[in-house]
N, C-alpha and C positions, 0 to 999 in steps of 0.2 A: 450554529444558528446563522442564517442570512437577513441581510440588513440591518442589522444590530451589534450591538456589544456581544461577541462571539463567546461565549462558556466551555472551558475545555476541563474534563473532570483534573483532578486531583490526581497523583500517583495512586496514591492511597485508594482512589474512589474507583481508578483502573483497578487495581489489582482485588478489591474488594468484589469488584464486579466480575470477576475472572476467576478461573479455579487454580490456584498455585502461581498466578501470573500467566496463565494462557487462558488463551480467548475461546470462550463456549457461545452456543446462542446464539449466534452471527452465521449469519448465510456464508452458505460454503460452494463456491467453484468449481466444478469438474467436469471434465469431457475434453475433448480434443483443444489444444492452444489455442484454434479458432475459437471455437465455443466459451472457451475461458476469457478471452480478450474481448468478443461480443460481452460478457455481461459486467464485467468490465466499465467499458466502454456504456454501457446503457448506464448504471450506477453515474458515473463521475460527470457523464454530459447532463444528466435528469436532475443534477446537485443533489443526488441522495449522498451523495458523499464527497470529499475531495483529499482522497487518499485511502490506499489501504494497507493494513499489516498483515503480511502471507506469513502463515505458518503453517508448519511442514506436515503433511497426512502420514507422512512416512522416515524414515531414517536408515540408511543413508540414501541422499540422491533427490531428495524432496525440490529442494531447491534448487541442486543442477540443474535439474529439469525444467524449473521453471525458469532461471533465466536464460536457459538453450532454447525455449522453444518459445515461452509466453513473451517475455520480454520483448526479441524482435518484431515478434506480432504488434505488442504497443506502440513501438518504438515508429513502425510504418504508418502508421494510423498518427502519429504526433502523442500519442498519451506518454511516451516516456523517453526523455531527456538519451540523447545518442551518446554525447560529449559535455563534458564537466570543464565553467573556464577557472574556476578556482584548484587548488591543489590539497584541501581540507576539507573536512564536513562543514564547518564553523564557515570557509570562501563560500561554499555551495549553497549556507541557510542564508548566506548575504551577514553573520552577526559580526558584531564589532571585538575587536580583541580585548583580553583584561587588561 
């Protein structure tokens, strides 16, 4: 939600909403890495969303392929981070340590 107190479900209310833990129902990407990065890119600038979780159409290779070909495309466009200044996931969300 924008402008407000942000709601993000629950694990529970993810995976409940999901069949086995993967994500159904949700518009799905495909065609040339141009084409994928356009809708993309329309999604994240229109704040229909600000972020997404790719999951694999196929095994092996699903993913290769997406950050061999999709990624750069983002990446020239600014939608996705070139270089990391942190050296953890935990540096990268900015969170503080225990």
């Amino acid at each position: 939600m924008r402008g407000g107190e942000a709601q993000y479900p629950t694990f529970g209310e993810f995976i409940g909403n999901s069949k086995r833990g993967t994500v159904h129902e949700l518009p799905v990407f495909v065609g040339t890495p141009k084409k994928i990065a356009d809708e993309m890119e329309e999604w994240f600038i229109s704040e229909a969303c600000d972020g997404f979780m790719v999951a694999a159409t196929h095994l092996p290779g699903a993913y290769e392929d997406f950050v061999r070909l999709v990624v750069p495309e983002l990446q020239r466009r600014g939608l996705a981070q070139t270089e990391y200044s942190g050296r953890t996931l935990r540096d990268h969300l900015g969170l503080a340590r225990p």
